[in-house]
C-alpha positions as CSV (number, residue, x, y, z in Angstrom):
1,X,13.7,-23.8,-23.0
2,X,12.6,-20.8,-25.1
3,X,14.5,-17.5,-23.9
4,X,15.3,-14.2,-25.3
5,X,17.0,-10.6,-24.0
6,X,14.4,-8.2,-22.6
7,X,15.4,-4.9,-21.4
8,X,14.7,-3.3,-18.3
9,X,14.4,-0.6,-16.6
10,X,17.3,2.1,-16.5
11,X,18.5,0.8,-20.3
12,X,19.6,-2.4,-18.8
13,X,18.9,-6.0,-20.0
14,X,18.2,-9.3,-18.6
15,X,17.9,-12.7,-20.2
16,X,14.2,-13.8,-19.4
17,X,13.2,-17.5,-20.4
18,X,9.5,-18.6,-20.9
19,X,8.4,-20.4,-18.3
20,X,5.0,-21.4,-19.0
21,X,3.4,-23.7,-21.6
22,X,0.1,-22.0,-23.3
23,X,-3.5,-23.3,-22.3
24,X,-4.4,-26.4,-24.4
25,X,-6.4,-25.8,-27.6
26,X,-10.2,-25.6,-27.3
27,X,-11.0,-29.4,-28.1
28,X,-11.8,-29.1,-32.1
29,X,-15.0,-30.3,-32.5
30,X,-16.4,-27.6,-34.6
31,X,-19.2,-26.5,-31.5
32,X,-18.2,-23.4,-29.9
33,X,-18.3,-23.8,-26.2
34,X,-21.1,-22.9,-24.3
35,X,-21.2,-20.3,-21.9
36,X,-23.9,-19.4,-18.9
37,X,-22.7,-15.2,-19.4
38,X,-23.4,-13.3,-22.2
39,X,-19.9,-12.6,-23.4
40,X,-18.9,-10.3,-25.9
41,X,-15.2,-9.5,-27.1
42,X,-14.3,-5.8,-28.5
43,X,-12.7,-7.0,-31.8
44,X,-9.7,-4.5,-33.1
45,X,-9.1,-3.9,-37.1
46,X,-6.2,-5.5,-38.8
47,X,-4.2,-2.8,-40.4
48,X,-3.2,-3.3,-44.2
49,X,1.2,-2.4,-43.7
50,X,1.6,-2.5,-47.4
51,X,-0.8,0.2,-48.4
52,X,0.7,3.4,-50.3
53,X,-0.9,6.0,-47.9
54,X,-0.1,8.6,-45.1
55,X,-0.7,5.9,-42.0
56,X,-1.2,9.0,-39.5
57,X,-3.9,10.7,-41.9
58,X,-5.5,7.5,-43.7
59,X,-7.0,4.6,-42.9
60,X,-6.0,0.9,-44.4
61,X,-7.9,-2.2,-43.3
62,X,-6.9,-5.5,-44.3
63,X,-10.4,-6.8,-44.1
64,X,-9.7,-10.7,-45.1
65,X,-7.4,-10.5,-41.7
66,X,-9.4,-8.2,-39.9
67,X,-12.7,-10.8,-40.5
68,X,-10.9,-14.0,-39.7
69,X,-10.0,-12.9,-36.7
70,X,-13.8,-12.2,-36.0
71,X,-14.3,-15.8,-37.3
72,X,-11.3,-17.0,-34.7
73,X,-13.8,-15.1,-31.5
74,X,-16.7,-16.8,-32.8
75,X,-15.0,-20.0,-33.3
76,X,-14.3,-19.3,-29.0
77,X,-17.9,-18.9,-28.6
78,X,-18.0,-15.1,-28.3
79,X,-20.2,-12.6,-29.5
80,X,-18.3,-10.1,-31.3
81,X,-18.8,-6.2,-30.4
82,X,-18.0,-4.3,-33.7
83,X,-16.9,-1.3,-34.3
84,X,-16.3,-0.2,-30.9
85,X,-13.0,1.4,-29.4
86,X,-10.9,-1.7,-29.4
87,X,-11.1,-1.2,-33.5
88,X,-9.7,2.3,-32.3
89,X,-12.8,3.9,-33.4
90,X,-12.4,8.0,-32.8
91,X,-8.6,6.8,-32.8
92,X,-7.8,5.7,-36.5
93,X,-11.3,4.7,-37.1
94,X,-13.9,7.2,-38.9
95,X,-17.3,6.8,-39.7
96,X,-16.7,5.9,-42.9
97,X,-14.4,3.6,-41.9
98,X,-16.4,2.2,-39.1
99,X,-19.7,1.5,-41.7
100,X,-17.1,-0.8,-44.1
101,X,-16.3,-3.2,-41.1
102,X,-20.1,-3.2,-40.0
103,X,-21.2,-4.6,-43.2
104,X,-18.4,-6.8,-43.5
105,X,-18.6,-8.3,-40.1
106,X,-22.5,-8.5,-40.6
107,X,-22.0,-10.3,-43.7
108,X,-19.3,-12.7,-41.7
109,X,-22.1,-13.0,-39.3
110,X,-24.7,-14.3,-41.4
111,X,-22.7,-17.0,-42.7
112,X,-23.0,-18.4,-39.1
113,X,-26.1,-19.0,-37.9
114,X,-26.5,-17.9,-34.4
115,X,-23.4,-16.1,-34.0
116,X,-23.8,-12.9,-31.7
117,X,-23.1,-9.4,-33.0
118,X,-23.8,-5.7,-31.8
119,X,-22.1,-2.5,-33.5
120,X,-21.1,0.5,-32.2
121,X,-23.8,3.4,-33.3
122,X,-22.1,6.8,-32.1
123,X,-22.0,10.6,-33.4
124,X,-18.1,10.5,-34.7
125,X,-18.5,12.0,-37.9
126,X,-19.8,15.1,-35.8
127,X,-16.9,17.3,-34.5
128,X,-17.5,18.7,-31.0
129,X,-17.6,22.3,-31.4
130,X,-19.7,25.2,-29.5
131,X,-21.4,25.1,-32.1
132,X,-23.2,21.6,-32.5
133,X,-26.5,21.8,-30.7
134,X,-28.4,18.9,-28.5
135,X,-30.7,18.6,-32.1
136,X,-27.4,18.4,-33.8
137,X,-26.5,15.5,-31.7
138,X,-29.8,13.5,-32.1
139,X,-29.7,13.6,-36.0
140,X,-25.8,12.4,-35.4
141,X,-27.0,9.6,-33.3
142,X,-30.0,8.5,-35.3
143,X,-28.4,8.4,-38.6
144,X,-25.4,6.0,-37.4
145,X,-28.4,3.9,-35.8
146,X,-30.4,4.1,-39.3
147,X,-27.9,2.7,-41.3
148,X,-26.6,0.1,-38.9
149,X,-30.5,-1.3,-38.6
150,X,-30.6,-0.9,-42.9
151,X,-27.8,-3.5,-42.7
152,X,-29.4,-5.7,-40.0
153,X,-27.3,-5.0,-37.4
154,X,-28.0,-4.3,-33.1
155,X,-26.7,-1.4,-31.4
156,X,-24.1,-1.0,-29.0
157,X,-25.0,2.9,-28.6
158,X,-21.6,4.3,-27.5
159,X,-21.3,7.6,-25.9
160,X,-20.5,11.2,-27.8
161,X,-18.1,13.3,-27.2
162,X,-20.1,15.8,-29.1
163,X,-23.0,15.5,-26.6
164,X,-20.5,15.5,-23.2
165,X,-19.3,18.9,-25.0
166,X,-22.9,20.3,-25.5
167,X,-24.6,19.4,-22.8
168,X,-25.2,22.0,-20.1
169,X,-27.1,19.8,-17.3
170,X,-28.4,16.4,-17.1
171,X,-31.7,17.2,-18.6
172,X,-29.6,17.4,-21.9
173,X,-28.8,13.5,-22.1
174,X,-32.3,12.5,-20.9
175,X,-33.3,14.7,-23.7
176,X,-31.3,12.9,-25.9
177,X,-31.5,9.3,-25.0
178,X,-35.7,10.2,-24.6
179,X,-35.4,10.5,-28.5
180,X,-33.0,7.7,-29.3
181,X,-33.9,5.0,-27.7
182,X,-37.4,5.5,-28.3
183,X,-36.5,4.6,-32.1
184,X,-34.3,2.2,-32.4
185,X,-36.0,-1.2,-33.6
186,X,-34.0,-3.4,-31.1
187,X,-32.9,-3.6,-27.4
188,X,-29.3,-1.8,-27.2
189,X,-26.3,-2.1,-24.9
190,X,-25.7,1.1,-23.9
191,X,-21.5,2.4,-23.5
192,X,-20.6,4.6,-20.8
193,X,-16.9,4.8,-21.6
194,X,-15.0,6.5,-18.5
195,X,-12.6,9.7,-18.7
196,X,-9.9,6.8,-18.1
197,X,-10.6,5.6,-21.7
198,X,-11.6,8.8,-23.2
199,X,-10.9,12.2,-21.6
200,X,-13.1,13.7,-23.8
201,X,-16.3,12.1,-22.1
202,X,-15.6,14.0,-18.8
203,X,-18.6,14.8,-17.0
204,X,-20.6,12.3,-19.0
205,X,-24.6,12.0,-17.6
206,X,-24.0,15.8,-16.7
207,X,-22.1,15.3,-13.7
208,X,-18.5,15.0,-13.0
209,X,-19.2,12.9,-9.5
210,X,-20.1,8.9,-10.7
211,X,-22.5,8.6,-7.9
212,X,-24.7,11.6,-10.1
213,X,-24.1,10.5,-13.1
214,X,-25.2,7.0,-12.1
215,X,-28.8,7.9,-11.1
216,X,-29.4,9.9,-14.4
217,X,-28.1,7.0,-16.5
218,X,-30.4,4.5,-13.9
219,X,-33.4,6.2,-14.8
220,X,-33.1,7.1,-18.2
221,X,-32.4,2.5,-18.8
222,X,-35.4,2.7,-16.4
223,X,-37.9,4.9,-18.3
224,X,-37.1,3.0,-21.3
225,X,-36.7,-0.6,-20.1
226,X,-38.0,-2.2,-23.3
227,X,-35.6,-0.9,-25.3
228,X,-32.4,-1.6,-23.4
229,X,-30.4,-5.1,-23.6
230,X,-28.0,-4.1,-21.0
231,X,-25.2,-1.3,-19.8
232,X,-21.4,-1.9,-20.3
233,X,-19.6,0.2,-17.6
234,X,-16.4,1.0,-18.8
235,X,-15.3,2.8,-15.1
236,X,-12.2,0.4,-13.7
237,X,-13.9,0.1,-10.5
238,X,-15.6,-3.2,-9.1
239,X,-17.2,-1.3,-6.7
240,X,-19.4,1.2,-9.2
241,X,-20.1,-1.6,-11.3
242,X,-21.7,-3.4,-8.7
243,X,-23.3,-0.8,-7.1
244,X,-25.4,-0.6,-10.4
245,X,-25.6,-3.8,-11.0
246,X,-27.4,-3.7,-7.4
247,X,-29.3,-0.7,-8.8
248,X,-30.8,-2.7,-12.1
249,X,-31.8,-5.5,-9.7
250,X,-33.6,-4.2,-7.6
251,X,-35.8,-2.9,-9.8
252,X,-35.5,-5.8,-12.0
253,X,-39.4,-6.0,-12.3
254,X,-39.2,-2.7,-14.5
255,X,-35.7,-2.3,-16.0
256,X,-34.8,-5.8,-16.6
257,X,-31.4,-4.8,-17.7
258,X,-28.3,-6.5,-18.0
259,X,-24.7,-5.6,-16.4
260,X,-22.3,-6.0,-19.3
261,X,-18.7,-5.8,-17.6
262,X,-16.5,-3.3,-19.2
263,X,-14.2,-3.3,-16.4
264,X,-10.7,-4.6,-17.5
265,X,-9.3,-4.7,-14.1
266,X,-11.7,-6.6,-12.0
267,X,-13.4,-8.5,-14.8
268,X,-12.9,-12.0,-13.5
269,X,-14.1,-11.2,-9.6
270,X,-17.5,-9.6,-11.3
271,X,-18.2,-11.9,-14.3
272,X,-18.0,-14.7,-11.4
273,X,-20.5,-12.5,-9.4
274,X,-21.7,-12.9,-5.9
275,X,-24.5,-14.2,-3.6
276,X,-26.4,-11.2,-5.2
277,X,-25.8,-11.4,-9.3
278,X,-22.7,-11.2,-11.9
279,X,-21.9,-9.0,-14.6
280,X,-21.9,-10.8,-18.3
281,X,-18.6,-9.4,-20.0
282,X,-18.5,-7.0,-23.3
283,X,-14.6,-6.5,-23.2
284,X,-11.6,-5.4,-24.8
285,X,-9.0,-7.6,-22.8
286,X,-11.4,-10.6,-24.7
287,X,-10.1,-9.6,-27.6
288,X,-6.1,-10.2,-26.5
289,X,-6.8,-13.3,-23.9
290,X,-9.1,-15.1,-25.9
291,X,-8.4,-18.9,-25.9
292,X,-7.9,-18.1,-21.5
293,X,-11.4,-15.9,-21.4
294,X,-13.0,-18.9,-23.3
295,X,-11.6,-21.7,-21.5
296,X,-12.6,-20.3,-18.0
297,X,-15.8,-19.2,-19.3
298,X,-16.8,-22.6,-20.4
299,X,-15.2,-23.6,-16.7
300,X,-17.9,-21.5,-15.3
301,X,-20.8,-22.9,-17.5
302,X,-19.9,-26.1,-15.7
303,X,-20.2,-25.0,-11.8
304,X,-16.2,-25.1,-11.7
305,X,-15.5,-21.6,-10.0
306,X,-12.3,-22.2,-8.6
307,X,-11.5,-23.6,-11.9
308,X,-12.4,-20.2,-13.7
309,X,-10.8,-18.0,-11.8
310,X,-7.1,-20.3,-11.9
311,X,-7.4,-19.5,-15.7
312,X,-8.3,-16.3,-15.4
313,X,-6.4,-14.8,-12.4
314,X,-2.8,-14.8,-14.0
315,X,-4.5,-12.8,-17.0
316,X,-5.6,-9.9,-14.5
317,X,-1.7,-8.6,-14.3
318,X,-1.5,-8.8,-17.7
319,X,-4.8,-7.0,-18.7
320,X,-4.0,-4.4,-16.0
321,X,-1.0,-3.2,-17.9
322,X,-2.3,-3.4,-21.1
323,X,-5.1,-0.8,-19.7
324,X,-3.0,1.3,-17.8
325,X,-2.7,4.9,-17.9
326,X,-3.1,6.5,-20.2
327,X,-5.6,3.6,-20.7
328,X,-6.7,4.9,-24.2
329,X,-3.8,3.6,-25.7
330,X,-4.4,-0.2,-25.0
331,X,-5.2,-1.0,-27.9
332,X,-1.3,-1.1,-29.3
333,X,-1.3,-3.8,-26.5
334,X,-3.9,-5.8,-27.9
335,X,-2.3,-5.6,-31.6
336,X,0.6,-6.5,-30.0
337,X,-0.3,-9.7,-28.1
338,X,-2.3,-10.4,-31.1
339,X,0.9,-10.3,-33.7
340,X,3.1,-12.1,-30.9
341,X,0.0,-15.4,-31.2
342,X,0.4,-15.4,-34.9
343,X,-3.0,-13.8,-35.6
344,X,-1.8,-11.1,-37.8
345,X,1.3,-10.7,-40.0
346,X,2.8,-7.6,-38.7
347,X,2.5,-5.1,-35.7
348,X,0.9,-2.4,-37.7
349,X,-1.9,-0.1,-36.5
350,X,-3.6,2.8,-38.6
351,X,-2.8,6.3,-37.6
352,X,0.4,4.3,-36.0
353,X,-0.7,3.8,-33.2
354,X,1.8,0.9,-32.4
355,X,3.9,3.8,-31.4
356,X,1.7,4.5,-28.4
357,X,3.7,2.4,-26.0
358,X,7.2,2.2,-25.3
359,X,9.5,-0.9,-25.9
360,X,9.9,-1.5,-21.8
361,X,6.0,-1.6,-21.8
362,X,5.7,-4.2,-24.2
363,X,8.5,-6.0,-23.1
364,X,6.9,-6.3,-19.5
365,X,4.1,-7.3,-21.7
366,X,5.7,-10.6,-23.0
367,X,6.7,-11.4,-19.7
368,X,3.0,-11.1,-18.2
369,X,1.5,-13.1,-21.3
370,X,4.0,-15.9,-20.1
371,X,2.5,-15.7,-16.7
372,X,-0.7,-15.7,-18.2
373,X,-0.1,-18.6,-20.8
374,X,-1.4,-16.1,-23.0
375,X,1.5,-16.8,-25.8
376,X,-0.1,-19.6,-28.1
377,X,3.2,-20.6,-29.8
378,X,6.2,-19.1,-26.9
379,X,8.9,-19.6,-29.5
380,X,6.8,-17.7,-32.2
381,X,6.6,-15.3,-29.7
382,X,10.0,-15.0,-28.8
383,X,10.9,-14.9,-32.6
384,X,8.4,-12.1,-32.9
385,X,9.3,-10.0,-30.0
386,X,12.9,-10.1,-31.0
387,X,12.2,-8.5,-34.4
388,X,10.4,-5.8,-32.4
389,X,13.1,-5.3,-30.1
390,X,15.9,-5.2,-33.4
391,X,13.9,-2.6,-34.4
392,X,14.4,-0.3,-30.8
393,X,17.6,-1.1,-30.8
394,X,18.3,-4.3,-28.5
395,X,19.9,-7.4,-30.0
């Protein structure tokens, strides 16, 4: 059996052995599975290592890389939700950035007929100041929706830090989404991204209470039902989500929205739903657990429940610590679990952002992918995690 020196807490070390053999390949008849949610994965970029730049200040894609692995989701049967945080957009990623990988992945996406995209329309390349207006922050919005829609793409409208600084009340984002949303050419997924992820958008919907900001985000989807796919609530809590997800159906006749899970802790309890509804899933934790999200997904397409949630379960621990606080730095665990399958070369992330965790949290990582039998290859793994751990100092 596979097994390899971890450390521990209080700068011990323990010799951990794998325990647990990875889910069995999808069967490989070129059909992506089927699915009865709407399930999107938050895809991250694929750093370039070998570029001669300043990683903290620049950015470096490798794009071949960072487009097979959107191939690799599809190939899984998700949709793929580009340009989002998970590519550490606003962390890394710029606008200018963020429009190369659009019209790559677009391109990707029209060599496939039927495979599912949205990108992530936001108001990044407009600094929050006391300066920038609520006028300011429309033109932001509608000319990252304009040249998404010029390239054919849908919009995952993402929420702005420039408009959570501007705004004085809640009239302000009505005022805003008002004037979006009545534009944009196709149904959007609308973000509301939690303090959790980004302390920036504090307060977001004009109120610092979730209960508030919930009724002014409820009516705005409301007022403007024909032009809204569905919400992802990016909150960690089961228990908001599904109080809106209560919200949109019961006034289902008007608002016919959907609830798009963004909820990294509870995802499996709320995809599989209740007497009442379910949440379909746009997630970043889709991104690291891939093969497991598709196999239990596909599980649930087929009225096997208890089946779904015995994939899924073991990956809750190991999602939970990959989003926990400060939960905006998940993404290094994603990269991570990501290098560890063999997906990518290297455990690189621009603006170096694979420093963002320390060497016990991605060791306890390992360990939880084991549980999870998340590690596609566990002596790959183990022949990857020990370079890392040379590196910090543990032979």
């Amino acid at each position: 059996m596979t097994s390899i020196v971890l450390p521990t807490t209080g700068g011990r070390r323990e010799t951990y052995v794998l325990k647990n053999a990875p889910l069995p390949a999808p069967a490989a008849n070129g059909k992506a599975p089927a699915f009865n949610r709407v399930a999107y994965a938050a895809a991250h970029v694929v750093a370039d290592p070998l570029a001669d730049n300043d990683p903290w200040l620049d950015t470096a894609v490798d794009w071949d890389k960072t487009i097979a692995f959107r191939h690799y989701l599809w190939d899984l049967g998700f949709g793929v939700a580009e340009a989002m945080d998970t590519a550490q957009r606003g962390m890394g990623l710029d606008w200018a950035g963020a429009q190369t990988l659009i019209r790559h992945a677009l391109a990707a996406a029209k060599e496939r007929p039927g495979a599912l995209i949205a990108c992530g329309a936001g108001t990044d390349h407009l600094a929050p100041s006391p300066d920038v207006t609520i006028d300011d922050v429309i033109r932001a919005y509608e000319e990252q929706i304009e040249t998404i829609e010029a390239m054919g793409g849908r919009i995952i409208l993402m929420a702005s830090r420039a408009l959570a600084k501007a705004a004085k009340s809640p009239d302000d984002y009505v005022r805003v989404y008002d004037r979006v949303l009545s534009q944009v050419k196709e149904p959007v997924i609308i973000h509301w991204l939690g303090e959790m992820f980004d302390p920036a958008l504090e307060g977001y919907w004009g109120a610092n209470d979730h209960d508030a900001a919930m009724t002014t985000c409820f009516d705005i989807m409301a007022a403007h039902a024909d032009k809204v796919d569905g919400i992802k609530m990016s909150l960690l809590s089961a228990e908001k989500e599904i109080r809106m997800r209560r919200l949109l159906a019961a006034g289902n006749s008007t608002t016919a929205v959907r609830m798009y899970t963004g909820d990294d802790f509870n995802y499996a309890e709320l995809i599989a739903g209740d007497s009442e509804g379910y949440s379909d899933a746009l997630l970043g934790i889709f991104d690291a657990i891939a093969p497991a999200a598709s196999a239990g997904l596909a599980r649930l397409a087929a009225g096997d429940e208890a089946g779904f949630h015995a994939i899924l379960a073991p990956t809750v621990p190991l999602s939970r610590h990959i989003f926990k606080a400060p939960t905006r730095f998940y993404k290094t665990g994603v990269v991570f679990l990501a290098y560890l399958n063999g997906l990518q070369d290297h455990f690189t992330m621009i603006g170096g952002q694979q420093s963002a965790r320390s060497v016990l949290h991605l060791a306890e990582l390992f360990r939880l992918a084991d549980a999870a039998r998340c590690l596609k290859d566990p002596d790959l793994a183990a022949q990857r995690m020990k370079k890392v751990l040379a590196v910090a100092g543990v032979e």
